[in-house]
Residue frames relative to the residue before (quaternion, step in Angstrom):
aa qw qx qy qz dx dy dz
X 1.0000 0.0000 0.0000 0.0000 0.00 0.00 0.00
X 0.1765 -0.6444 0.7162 0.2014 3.89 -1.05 0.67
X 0.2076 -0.5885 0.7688 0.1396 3.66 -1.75 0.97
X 0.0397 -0.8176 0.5743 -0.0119 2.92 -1.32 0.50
X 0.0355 -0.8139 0.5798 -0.0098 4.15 -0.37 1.10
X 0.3414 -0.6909 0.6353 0.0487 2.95 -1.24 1.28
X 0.1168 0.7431 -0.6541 0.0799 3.61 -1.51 0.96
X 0.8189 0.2676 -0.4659 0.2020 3.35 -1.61 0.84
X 0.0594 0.7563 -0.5942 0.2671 3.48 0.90 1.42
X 0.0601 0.8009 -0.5848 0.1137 3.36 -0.95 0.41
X 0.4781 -0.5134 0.6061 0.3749 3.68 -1.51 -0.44
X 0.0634 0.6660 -0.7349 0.1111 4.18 -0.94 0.98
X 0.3875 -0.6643 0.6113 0.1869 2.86 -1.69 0.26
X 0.6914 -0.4472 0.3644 0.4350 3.65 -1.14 1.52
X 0.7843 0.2352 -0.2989 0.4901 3.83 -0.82 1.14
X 0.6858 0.5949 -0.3039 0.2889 3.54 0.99 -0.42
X 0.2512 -0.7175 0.4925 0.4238 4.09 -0.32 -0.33
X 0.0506 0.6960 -0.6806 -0.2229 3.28 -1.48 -0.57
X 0.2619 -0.7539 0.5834 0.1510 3.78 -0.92 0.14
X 0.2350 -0.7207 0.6476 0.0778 3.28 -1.07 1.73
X 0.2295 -0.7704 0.5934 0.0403 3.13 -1.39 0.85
X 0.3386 -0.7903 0.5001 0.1028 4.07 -0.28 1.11
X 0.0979 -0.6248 0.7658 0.1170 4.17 -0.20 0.28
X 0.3416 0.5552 -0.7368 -0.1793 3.40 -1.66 0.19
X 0.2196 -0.6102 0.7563 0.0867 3.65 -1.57 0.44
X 0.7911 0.2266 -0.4649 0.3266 3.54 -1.96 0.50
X 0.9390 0.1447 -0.0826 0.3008 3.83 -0.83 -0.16
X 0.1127 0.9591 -0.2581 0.0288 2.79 2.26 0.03
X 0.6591 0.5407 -0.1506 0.5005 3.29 1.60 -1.37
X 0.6968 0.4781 -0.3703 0.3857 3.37 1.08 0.12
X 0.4623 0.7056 -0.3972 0.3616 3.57 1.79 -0.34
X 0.1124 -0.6479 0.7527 0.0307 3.73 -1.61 0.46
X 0.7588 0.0315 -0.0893 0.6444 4.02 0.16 -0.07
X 0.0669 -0.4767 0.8765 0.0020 2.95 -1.86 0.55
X 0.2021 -0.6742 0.6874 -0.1789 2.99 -1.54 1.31
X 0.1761 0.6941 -0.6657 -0.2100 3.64 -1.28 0.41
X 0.4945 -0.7036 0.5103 -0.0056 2.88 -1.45 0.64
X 0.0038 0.8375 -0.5384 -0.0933 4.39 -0.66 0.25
X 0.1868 -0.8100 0.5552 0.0296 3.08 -1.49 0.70
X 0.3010 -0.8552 0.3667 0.2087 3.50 0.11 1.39
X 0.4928 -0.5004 0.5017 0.5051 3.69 -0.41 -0.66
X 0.7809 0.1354 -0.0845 0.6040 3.95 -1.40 1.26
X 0.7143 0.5239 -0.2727 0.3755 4.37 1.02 -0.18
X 0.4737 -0.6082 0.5479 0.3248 3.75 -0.70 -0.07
X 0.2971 -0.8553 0.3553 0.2322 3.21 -0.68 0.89
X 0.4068 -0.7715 0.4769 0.1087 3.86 -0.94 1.34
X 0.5469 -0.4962 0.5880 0.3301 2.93 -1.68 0.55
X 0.2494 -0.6857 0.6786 0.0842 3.60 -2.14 0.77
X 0.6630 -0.3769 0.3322 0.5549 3.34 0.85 -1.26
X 0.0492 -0.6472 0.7592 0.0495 3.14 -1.82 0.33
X 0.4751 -0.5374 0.6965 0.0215 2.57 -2.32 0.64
X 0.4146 -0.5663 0.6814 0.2079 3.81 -1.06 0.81
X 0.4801 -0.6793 0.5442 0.1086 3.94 -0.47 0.87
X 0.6959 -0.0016 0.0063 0.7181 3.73 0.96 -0.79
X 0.7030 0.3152 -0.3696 0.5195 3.69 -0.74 1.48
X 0.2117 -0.8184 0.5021 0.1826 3.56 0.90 -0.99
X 0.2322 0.7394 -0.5031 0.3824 3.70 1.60 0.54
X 0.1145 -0.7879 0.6018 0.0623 3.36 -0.91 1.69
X 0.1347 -0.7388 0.6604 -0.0017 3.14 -1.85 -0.29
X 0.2072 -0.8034 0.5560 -0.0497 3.50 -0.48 1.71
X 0.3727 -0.5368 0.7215 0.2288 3.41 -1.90 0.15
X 0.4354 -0.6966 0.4535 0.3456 3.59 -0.51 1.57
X 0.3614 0.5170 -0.6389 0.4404 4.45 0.47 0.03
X 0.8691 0.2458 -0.0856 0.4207 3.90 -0.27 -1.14
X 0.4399 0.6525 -0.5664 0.2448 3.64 0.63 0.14
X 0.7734 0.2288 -0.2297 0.5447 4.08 -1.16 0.62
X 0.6569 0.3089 -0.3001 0.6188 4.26 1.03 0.04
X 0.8106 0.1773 -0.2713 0.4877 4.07 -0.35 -0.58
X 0.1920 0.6933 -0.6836 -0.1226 3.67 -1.50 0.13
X 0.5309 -0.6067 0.5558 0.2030 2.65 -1.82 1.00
X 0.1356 0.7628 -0.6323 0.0002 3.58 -1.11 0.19
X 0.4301 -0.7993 0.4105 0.0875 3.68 -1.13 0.85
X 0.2110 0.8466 -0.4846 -0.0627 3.91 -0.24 -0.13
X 0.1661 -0.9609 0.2147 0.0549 2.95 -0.10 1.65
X 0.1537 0.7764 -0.3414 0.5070 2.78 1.99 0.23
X 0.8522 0.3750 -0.0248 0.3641 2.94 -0.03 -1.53
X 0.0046 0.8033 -0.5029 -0.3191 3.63 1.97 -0.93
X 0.3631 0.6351 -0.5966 0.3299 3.60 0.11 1.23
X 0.0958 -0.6927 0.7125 0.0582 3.61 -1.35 0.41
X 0.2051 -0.7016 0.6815 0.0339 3.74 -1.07 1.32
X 0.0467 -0.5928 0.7930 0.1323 3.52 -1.60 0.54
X 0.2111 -0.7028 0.6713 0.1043 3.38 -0.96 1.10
X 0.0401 -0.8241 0.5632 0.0450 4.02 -0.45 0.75
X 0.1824 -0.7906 0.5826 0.0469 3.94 -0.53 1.16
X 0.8718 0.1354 0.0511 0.4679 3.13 -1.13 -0.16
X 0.1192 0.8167 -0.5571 0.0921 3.07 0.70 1.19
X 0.3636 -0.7070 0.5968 0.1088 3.43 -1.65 0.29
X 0.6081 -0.4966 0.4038 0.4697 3.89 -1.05 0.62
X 0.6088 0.5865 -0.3312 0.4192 3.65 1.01 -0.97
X 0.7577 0.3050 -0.2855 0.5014 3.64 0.59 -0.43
X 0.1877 0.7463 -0.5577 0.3112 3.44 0.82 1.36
X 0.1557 0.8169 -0.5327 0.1574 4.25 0.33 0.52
X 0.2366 -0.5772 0.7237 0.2951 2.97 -1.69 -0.89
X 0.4759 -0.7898 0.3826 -0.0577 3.35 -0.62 1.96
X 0.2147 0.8275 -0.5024 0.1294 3.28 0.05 1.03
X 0.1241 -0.8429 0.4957 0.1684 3.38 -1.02 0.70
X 0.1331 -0.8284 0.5441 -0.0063 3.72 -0.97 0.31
X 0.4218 -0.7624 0.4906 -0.0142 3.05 -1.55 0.63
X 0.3524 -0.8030 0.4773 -0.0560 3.30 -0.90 1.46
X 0.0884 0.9214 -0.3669 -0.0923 3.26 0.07 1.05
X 0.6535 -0.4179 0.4468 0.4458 3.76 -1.00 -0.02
X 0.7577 0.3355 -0.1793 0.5302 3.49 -0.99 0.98
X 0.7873 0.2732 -0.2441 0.4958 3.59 1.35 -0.77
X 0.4475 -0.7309 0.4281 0.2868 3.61 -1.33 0.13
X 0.6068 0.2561 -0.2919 0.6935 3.72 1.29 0.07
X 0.6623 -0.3265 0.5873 0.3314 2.94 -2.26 -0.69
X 0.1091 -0.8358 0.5380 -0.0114 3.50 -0.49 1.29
X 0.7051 0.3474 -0.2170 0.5789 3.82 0.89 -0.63
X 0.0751 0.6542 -0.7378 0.1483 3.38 -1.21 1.10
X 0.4087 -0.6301 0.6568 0.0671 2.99 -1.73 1.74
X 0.7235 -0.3990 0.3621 0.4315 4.06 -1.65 1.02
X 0.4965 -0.5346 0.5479 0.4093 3.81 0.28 -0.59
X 0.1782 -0.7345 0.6499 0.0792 3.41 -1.81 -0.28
X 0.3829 -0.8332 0.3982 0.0230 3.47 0.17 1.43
X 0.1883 -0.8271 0.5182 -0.1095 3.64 0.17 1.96
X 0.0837 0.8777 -0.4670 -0.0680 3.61 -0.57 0.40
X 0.0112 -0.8419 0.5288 0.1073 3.64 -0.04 0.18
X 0.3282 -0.8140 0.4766 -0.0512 2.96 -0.86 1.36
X 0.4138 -0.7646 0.4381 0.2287 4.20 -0.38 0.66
């Protein structure tokens, strides 16, 4: 199993950034994508981006292309979403997850992390 905890959600204001950061620890060696992922309020939750774990080959949701990147440090088995120029629209609950080798979806998902953007 990979665990995984999300941190740096917060309150910004509509133009500001903030940067989520993903810990994961146990099975680490079995991951191939890392992915994060949002949930609006009363919405289904959407894909943001991922990262290829070994290679570092991204991959946006056109809402966040040219404002969020994804970026990996495996060393470190962290994953960062940097988010610019945010917008009231990218108001969610942040969750990241994990993709393993051997599997066909995303099977590991961290508690989330609660983003707001404010006008």
């Amino acid at each position: 199993q990979v665990q995984l905890v999300e941190s740096g959600g917060g309150l910004v204001q509509a133009g500001g950034a903030l940067r989520l950061t993903c810990q994961a620890s146990g099975r680490t060696v079995d991951i191939y994508k890392m992915g994060w992922f949002r949930q609006a309020p009363g919405k289904e939750r959407d894909f943001v981006a991922s990262v290829i774990w070994s290679g570092g080959s991204t991959d946006y949701a056109d809402p966040v292309k040219g404002r969020f990147s994804i970026s990996r440090d495996s060393g470190r088995l962290t994953v960062l979403l940097q988010m610019n120029n945010l917008s009231v629209e990218d108001t969610a609950i942040y969750s990241c997850a994990a993709y393993r080798y051997g599997t066909s979806a995303y099977g590991s998902w961290g508690q989330g992390t609660q983003v707001t953007v404010s006008s």
